[in-house]
N, C-alpha and C positions, 0 to 999 in steps of 0.2 A: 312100530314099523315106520311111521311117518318120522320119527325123529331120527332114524335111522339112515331114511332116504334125506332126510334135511342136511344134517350131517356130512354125509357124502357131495350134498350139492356143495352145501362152502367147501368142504378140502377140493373139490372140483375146479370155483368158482376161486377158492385160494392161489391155485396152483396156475390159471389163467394172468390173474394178478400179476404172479411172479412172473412169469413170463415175456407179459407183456412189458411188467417194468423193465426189464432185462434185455429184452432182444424188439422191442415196440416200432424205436425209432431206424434199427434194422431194416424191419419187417415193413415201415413207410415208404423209405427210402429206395430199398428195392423194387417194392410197386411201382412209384412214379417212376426209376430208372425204365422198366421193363414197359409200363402203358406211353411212356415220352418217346423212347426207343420206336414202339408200335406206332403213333401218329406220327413221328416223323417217317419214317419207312413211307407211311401210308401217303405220305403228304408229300414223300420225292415222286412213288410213283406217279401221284396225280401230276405235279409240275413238268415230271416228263412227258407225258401223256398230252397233256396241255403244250408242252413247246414243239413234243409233234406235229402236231394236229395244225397248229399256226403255222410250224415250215413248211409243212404240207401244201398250204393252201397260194403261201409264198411261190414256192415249187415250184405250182401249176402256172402263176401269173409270168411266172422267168421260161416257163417252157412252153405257154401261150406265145410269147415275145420273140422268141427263137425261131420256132416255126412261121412267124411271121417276117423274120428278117430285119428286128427292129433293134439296133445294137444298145437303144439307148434306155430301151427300156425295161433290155436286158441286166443293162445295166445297175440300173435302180432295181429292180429284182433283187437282184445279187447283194448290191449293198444293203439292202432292206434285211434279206435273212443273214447275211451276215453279222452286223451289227445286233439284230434281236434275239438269235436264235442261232449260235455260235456254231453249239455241242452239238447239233443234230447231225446226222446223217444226210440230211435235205441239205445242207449247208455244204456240206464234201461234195456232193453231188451237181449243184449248182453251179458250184469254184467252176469246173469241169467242163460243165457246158457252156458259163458265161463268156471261159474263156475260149472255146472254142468259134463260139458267134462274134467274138470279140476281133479276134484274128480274121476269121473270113470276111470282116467290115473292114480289115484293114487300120485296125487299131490296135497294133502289134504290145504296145507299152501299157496300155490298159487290160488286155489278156494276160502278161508275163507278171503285173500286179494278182489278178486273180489265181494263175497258179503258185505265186510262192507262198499266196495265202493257204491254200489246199496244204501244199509240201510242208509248211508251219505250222496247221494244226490239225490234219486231218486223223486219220485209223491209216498204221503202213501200208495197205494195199492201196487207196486214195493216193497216199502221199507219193507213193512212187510212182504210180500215173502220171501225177499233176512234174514232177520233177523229168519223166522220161519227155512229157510235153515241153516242158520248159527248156530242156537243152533243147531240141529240136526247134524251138520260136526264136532262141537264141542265135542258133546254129541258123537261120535263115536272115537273123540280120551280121550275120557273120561277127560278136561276141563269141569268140572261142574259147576263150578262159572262162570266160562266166558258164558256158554250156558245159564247161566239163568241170567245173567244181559243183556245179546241181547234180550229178552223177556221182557225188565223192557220199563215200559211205554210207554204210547204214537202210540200203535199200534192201526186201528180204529176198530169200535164196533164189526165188521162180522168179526172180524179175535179171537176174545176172548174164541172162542170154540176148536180151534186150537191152541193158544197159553196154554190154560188150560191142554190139553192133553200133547203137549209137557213139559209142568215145570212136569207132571204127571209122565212123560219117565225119566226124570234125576234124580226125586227121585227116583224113583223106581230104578234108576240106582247105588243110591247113597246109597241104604239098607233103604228105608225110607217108607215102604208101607203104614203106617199110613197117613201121609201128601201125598204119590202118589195118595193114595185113594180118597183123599178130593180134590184133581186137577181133576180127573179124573171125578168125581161126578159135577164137576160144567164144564168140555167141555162139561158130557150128558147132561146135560138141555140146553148147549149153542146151540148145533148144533139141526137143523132141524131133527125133524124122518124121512122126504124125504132123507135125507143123506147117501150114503152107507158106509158115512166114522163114523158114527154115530156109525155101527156095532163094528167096529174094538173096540170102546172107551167099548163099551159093554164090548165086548169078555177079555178087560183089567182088567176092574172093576170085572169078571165071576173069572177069574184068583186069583184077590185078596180075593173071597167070600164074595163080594157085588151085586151081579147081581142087575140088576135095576128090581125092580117089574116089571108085563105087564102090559104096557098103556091099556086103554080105548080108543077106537077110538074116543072118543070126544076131551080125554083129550091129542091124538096125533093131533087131528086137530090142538086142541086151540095152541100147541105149535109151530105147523108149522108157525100160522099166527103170 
């Protein structure tokens, strides 16, 4: 009986042999692919987690600064997580406000840097924020070309009602009410009649002697949905 079961352990023990000579360095190979694969995974989320957590605290020292009226410290904020801490979120988020402190200080050129940075590398809803801002900062140092090539393409659909009003503002800025009119005319149909920013584009279009007829309550539903 024992030789029996000895027997079977080598052909057992044989069969492992072959195996591994056969498919060994497979079988290595695939492991570290698969545990390499697991610590890096492991080891982005931490880095992300980590570069969180430092924008974070970046953030806070840029929107301590803001609330306080301090453009320059704003500043250094800003550049701080920009430069360390790109990819964050905290980083889009910042563009946005530094630029916005930036311009209330009267440092129109310093703002118009931090939104083309937003509009160049943000997530598209950031990006067309920082670009409907930037024609606008534009659009006040009267750069008309430049305010309306930040409007040129590639902004996503729900932003087309707002981008329409603004190219509407730079004509109109530029002596062009005929073509302001025709921008103007396509933000109202873009934006929701639930909009209160809808009225404003009205009151635009009232200005030029276009008022928009009065909707139908059907025909504000259909357009809301």
């Amino acid at each position: 009986m024992a030789t029996h079961l000895d027997l079977e352990e080598q052909e057992q023990l044989e069969q492992v042999k072959h195996f591994w000579k056969q498919y060994g360095n497979l079988v290595t190979w695939t492991l570290i692919l698969v545990l390499g694969s697991f610590a890096a995974w492991q080891g982005w989320n931490w880095w992300q987690r980590d570069q969180a957590i430092k924008a974070s605290a970046l953030y806070d020292q840029l929107d301590l600064a803001a609330r306080a009226g301090d453009a320059d410290k704003v500043q250094r904020a800003f550049d701080d997580i920009r430069e360390r801490h790109p990819r964050t979120v905290y980083a889009q988020q910042a563009g946005l406000l530094a630029a916005k402190v930036l311009q209330q200080k009267n440092k129109a050129d310093a703002a118009a840097v931090a939104l083309r940075w937003v509009a160049d590398n943000a997530d598209d809803e950031y990006r067309a924020i920082a670009r409907l801002r930037l024609a606008a900062l534009l659009l006040e140092q009267k750069k008309y070309d430049e305010a309306m090539k930040s409007l040129d393409g590639g902004l996503p659909k729900e932003f087309d009602g707002l981008a329409a009003d603004r190219r509407g503002d730079i004509l109109f800025a530029q002596g062009k009410p005929a073509e302001a009119q025709a921008e103007y005319e396509k933000a109202y149909k873009a934006l929701a009649p639930t909009l209160d920013y809808r009225r404003l584009v009205e009151a635009k279009l009232t200005r030029l002697g276009a008022a928009p007829a009065p909707e139908t309550a059907a025909s504000a539903a259909a357009a809301a949905q």
